[in-house]
PyMOL Python script that loads the backbone (N, CA, C, O; Angstrom):
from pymol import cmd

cmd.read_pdbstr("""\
ATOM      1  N   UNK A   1       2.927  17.600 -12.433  1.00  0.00           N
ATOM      2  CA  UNK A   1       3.440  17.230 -13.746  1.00  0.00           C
ATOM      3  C   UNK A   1       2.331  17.318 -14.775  1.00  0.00           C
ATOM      4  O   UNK A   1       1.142  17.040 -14.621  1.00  0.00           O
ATOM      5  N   UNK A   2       2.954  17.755 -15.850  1.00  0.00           N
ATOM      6  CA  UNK A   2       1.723  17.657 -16.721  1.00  0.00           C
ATOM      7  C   UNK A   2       1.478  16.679 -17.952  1.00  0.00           C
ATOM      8  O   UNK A   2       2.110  16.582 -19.004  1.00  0.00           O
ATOM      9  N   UNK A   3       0.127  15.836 -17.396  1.00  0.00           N
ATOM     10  CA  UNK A   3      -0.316  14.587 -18.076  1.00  0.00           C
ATOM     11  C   UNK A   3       0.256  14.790 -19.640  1.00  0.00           C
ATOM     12  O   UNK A   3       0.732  13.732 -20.051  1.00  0.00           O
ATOM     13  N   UNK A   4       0.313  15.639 -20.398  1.00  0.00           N
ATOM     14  CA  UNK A   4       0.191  15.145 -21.899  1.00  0.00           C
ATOM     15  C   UNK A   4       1.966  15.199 -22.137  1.00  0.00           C
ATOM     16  O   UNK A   4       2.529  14.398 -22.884  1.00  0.00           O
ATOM     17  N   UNK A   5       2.620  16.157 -21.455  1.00  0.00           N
ATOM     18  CA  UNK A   5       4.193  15.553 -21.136  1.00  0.00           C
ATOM     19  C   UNK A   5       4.079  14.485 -21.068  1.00  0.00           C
ATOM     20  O   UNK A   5       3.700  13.780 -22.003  1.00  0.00           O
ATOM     21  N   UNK A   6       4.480  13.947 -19.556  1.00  0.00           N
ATOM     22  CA  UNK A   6       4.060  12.451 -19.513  1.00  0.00           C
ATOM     23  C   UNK A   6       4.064  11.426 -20.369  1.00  0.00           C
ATOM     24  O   UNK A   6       4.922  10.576 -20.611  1.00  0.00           O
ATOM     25  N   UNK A   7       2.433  11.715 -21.019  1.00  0.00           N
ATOM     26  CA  UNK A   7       2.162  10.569 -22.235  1.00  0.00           C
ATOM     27  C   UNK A   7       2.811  10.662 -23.494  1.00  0.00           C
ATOM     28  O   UNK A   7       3.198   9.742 -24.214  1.00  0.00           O
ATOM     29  N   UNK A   8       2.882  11.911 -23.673  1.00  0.00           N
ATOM     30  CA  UNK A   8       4.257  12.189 -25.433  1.00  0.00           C
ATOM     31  C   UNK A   8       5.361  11.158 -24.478  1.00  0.00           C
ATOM     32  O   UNK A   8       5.373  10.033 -24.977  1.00  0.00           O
ATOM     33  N   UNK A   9       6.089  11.240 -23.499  1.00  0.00           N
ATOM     34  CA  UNK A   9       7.489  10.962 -23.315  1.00  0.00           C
ATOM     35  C   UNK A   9       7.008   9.073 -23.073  1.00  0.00           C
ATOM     36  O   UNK A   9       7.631   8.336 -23.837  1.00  0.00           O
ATOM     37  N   UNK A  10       6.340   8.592 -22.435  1.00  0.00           N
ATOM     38  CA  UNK A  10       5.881   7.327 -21.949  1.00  0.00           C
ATOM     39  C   UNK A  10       5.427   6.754 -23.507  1.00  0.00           C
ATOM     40  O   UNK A  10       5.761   5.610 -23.814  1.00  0.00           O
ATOM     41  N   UNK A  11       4.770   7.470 -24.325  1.00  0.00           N
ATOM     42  CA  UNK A  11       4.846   6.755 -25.854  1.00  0.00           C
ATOM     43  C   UNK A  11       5.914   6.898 -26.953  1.00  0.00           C
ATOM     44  O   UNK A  11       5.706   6.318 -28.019  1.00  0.00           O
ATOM     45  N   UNK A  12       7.137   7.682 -26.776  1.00  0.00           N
ATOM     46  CA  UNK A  12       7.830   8.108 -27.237  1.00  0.00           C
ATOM     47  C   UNK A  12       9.072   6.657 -26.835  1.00  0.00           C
ATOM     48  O   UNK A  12       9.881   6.073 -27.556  1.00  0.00           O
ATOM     49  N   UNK A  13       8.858   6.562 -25.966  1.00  0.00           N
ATOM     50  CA  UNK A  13       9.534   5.295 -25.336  1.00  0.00           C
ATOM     51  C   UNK A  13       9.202   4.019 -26.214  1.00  0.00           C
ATOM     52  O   UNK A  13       9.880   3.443 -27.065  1.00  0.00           O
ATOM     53  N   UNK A  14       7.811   3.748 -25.677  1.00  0.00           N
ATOM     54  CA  UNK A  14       7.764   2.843 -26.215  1.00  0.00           C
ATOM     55  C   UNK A  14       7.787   2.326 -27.552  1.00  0.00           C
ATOM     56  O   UNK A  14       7.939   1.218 -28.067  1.00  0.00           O
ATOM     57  N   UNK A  15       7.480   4.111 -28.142  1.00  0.00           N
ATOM     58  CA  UNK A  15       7.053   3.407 -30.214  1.00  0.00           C
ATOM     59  C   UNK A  15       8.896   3.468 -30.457  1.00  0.00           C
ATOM     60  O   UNK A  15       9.245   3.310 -31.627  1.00  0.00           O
ATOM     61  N   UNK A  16      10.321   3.742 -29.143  1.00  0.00           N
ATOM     62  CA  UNK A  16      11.445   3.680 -29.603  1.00  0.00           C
ATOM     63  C   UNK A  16      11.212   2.225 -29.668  1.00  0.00           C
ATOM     64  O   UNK A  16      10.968   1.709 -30.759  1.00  0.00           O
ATOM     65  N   UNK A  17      11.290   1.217 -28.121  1.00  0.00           N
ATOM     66  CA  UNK A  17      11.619  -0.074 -28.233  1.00  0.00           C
ATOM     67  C   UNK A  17      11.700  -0.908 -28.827  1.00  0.00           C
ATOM     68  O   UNK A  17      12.577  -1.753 -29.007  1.00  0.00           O
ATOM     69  N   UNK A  18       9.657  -0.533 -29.629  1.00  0.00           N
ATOM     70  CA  UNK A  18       9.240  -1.317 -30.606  1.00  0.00           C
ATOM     71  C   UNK A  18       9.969  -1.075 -31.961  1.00  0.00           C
ATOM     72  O   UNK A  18      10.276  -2.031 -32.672  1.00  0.00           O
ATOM     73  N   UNK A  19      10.186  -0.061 -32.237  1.00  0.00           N
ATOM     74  CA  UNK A  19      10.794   0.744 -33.480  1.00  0.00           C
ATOM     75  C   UNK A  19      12.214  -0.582 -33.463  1.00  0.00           C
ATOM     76  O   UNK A  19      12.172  -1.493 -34.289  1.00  0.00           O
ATOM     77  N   UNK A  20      13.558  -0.481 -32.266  1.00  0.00           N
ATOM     78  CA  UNK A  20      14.038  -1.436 -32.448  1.00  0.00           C
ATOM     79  C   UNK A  20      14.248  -2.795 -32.662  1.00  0.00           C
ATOM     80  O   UNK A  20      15.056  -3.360 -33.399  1.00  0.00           O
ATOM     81  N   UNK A  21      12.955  -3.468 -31.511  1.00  0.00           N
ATOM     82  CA  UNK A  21      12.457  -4.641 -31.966  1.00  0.00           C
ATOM     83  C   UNK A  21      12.098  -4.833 -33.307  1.00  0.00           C
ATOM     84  O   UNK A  21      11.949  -5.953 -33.796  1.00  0.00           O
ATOM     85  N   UNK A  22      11.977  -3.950 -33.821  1.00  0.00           N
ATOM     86  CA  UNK A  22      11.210  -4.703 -35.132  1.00  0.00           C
ATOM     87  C   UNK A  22      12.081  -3.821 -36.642  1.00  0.00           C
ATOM     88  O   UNK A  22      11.641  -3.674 -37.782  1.00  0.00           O
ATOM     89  N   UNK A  23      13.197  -3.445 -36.148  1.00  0.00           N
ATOM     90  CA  UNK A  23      14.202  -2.233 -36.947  1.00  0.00           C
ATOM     91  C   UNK A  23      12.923  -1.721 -38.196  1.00  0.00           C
ATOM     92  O   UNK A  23      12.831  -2.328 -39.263  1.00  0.00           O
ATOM     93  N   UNK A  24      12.332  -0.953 -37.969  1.00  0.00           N
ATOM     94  CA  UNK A  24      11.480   0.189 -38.437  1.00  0.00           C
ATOM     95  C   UNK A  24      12.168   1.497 -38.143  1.00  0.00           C
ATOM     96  O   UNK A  24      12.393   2.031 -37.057  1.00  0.00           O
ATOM     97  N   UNK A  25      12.425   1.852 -39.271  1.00  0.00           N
ATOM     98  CA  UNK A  25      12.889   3.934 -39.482  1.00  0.00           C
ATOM     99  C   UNK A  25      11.373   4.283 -38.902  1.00  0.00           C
ATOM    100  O   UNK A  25      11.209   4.879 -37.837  1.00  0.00           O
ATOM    101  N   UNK A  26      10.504   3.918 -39.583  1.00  0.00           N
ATOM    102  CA  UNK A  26       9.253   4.896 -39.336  1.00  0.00           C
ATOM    103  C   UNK A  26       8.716   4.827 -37.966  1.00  0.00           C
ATOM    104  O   UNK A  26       8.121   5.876 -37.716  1.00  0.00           O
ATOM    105  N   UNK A  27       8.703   4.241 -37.270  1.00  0.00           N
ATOM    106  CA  UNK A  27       8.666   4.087 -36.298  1.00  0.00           C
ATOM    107  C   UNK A  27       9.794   5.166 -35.124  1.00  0.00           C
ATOM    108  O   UNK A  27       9.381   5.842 -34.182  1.00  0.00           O
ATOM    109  N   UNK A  28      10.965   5.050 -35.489  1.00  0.00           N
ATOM    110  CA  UNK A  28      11.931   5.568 -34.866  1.00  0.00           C
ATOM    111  C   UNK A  28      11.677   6.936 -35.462  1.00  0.00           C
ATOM    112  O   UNK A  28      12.722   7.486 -35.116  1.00  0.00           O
ATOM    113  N   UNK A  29      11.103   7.712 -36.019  1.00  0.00           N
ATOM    114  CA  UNK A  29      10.578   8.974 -36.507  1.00  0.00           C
ATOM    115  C   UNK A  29       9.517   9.161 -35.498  1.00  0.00           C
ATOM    116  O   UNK A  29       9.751   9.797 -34.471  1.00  0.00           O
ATOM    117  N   UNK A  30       8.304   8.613 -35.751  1.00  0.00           N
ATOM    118  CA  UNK A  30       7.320   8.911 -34.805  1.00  0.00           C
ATOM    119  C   UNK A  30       8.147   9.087 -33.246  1.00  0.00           C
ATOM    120  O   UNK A  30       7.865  10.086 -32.584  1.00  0.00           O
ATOM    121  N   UNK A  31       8.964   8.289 -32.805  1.00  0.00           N
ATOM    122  CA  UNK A  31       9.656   7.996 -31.531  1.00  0.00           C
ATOM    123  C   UNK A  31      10.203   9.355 -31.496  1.00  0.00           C
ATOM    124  O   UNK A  31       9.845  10.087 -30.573  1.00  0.00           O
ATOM    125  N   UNK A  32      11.100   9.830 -32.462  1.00  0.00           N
ATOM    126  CA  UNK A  32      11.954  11.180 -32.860  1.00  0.00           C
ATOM    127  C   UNK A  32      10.785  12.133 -31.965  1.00  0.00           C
ATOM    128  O   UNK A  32      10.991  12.621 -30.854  1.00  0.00           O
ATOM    129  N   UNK A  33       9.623  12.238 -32.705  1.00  0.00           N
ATOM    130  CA  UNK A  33       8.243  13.139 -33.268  1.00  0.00           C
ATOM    131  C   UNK A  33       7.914  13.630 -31.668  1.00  0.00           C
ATOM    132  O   UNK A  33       7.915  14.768 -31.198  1.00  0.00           O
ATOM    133  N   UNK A  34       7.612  12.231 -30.977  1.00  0.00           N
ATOM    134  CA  UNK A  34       7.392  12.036 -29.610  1.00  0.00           C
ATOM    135  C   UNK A  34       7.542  12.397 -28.673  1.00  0.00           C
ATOM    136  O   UNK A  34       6.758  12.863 -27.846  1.00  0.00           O
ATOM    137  N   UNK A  35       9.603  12.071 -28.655  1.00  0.00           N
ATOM    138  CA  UNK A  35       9.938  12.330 -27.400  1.00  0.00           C
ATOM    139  C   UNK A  35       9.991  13.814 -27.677  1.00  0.00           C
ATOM    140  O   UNK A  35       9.480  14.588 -26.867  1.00  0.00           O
ATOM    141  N   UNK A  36      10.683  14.334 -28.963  1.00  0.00           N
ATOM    142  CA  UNK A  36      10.456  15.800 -29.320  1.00  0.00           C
ATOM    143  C   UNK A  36       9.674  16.668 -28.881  1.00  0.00           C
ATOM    144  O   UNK A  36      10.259  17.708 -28.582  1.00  0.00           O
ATOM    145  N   UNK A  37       7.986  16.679 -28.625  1.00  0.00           N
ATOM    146  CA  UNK A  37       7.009  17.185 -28.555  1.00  0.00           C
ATOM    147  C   UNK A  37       7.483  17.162 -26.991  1.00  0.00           C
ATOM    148  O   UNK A  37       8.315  17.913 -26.482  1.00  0.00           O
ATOM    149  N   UNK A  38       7.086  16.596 -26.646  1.00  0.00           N
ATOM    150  CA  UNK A  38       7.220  15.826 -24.825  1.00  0.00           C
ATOM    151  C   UNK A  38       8.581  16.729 -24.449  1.00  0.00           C
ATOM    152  O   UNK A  38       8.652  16.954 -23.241  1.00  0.00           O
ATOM    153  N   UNK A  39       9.507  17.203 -25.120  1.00  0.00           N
ATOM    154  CA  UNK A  39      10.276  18.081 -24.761  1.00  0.00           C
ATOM    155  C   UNK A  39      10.123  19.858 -25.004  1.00  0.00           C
ATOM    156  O   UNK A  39      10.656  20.869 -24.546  1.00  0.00           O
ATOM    157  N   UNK A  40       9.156  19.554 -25.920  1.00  0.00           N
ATOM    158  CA  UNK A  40       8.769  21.093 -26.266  1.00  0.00           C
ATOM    159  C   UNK A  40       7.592  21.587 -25.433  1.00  0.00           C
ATOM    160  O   UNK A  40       7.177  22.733 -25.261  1.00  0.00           O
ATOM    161  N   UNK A  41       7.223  20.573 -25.027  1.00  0.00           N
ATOM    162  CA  UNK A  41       5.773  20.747 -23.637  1.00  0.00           C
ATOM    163  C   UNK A  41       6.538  21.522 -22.737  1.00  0.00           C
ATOM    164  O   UNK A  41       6.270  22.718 -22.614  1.00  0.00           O
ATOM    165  N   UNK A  42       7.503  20.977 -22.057  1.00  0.00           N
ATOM    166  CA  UNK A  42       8.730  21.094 -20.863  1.00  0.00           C
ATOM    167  C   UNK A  42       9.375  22.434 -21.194  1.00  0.00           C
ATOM    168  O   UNK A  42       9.288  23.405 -20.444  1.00  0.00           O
ATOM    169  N   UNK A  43      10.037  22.438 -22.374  1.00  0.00           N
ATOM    170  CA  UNK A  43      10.085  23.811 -22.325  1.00  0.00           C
ATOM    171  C   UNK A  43       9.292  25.365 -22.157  1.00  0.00           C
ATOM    172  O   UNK A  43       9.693  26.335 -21.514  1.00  0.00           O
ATOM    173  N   UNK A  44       8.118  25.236 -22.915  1.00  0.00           N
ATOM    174  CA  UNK A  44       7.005  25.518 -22.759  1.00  0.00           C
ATOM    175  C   UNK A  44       6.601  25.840 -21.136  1.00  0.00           C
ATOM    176  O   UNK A  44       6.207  26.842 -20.540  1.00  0.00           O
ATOM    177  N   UNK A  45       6.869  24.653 -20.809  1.00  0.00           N
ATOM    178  CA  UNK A  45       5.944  24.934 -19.272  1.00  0.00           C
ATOM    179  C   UNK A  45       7.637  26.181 -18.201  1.00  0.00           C
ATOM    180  O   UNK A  45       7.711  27.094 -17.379  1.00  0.00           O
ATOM    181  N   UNK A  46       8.206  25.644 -18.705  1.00  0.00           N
ATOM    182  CA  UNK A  46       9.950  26.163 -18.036  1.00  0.00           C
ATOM    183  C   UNK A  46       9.500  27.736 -18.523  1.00  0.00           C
ATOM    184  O   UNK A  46       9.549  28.456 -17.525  1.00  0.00           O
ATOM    185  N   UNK A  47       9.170  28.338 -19.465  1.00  0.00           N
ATOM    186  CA  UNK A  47       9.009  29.546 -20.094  1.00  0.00           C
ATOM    187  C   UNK A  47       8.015  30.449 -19.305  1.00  0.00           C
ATOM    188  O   UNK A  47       8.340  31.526 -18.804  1.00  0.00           O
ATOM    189  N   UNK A  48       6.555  29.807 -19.235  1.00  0.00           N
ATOM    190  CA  UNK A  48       5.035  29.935 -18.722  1.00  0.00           C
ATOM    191  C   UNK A  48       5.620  30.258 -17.590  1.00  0.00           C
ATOM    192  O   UNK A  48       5.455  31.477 -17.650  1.00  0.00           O
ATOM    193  N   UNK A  49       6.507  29.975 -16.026  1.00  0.00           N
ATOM    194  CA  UNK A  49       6.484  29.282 -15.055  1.00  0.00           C
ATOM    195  C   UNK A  49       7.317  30.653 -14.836  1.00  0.00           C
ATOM    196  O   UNK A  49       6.790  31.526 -14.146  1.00  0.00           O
ATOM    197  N   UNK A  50       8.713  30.898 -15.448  1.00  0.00           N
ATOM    198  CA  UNK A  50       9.555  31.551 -15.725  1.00  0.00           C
ATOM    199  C   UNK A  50       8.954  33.503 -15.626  1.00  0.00           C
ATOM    200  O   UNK A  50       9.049  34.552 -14.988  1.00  0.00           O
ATOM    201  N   UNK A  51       8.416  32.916 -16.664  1.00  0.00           N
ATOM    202  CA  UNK A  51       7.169  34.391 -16.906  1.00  0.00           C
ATOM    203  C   UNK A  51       6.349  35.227 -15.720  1.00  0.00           C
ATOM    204  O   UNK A  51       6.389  36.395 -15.334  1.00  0.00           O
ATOM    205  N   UNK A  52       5.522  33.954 -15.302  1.00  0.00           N
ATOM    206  CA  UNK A  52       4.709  33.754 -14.265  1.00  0.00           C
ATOM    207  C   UNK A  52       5.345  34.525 -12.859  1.00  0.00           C
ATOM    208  O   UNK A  52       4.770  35.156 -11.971  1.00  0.00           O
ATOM    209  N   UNK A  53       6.696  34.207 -13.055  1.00  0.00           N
ATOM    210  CA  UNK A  53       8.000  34.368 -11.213  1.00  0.00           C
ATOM    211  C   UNK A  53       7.751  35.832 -11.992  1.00  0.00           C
ATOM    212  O   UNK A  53       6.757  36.443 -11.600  1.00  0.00           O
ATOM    213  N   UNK A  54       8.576  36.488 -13.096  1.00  0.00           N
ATOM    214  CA  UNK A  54       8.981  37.396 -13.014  1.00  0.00           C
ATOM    215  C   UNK A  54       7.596  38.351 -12.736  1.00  0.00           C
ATOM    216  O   UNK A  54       7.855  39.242 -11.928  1.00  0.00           O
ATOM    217  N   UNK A  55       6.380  38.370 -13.151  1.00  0.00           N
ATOM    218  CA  UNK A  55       5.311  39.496 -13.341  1.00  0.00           C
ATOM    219  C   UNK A  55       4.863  39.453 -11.393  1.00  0.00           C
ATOM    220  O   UNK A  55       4.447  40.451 -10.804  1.00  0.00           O
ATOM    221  N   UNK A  56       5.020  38.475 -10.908  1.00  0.00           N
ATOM    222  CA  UNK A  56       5.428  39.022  -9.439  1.00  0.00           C
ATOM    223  C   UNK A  56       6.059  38.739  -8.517  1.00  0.00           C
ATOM    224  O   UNK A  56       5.829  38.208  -7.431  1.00  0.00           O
ATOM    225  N   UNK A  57       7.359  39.346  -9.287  1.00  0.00           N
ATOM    226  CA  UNK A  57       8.564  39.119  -8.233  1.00  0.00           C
ATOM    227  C   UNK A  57       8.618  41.138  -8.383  1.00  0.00           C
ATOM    228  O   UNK A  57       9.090  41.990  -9.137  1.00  0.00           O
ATOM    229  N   UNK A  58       7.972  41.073  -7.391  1.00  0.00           N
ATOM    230  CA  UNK A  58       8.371  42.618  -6.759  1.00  0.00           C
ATOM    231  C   UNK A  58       9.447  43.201  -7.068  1.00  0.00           C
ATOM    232  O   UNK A  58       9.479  44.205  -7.779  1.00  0.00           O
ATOM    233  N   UNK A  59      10.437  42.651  -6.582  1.00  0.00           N
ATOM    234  CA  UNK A  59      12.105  43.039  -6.671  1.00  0.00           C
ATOM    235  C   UNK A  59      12.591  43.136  -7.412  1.00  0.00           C
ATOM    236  O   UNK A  59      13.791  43.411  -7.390  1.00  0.00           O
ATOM    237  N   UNK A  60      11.819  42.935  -8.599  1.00  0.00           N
ATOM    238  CA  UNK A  60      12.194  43.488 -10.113  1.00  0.00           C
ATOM    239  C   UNK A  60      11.599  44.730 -10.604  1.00  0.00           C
ATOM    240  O   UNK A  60      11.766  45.261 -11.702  1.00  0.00           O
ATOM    241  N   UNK A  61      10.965  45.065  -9.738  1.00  0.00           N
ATOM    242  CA  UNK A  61      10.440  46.074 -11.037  1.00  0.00           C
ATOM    243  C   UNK A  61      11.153  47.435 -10.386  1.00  0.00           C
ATOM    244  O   UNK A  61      12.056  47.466  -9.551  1.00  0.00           O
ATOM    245  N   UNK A  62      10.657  48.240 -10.849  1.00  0.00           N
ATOM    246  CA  UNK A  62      11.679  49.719 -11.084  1.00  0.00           C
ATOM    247  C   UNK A  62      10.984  50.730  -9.818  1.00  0.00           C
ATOM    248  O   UNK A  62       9.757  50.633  -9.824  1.00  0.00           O
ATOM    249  N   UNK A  63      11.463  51.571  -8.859  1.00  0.00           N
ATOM    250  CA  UNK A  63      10.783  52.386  -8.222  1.00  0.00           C
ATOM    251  C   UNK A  63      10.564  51.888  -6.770  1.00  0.00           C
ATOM    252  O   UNK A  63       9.908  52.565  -5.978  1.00  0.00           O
TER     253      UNK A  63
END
""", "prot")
cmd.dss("prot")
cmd.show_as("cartoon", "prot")
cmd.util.cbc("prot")
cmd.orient("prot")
C-alpha cells in the first residue's frame, strides 16, 4: 500500500469528524481536498500498475 494514500485518506477522515464536531465548511473542504487526493493517488497507482501488465504481457503484442 502506498503510505501517502494511506495518510491523505486517514487525515481526510479525521479533518471530516472534526469538521462535524465542530460544523466548520472549511474544514469539510480540506476533508473534500483530502479524501479527493487519496483517491487520485489510487487511481494513479490503478493506471501505473495497469501500464506496467500491459508493456509485458507478451500476449499482446503483434507477431
Amino acid at each position: 500500500m502506498n503510505p501517502l494514500r494511506i495518510f491523505t485518506a486517514v487525515m481526510g477522515f479525521l479533518a471530516a469528524a472534526l469538521a462535524i464536531a465542530r460544523d466548520d465548511t472549511t474544514l469539510v473542504w480540506i476533508a473534500i481536498g483530502l479524501l479527493g487526493s487519496s483517491a487520485g493517488v489510487r487511481i494513479l497507482q490503478k493506471l501505473q500498475s495497469k501500464r506496467e501488465q500491459d508493456d509485458t504481457d507478451p500476449s499482446d503484442r503483434d507477431g
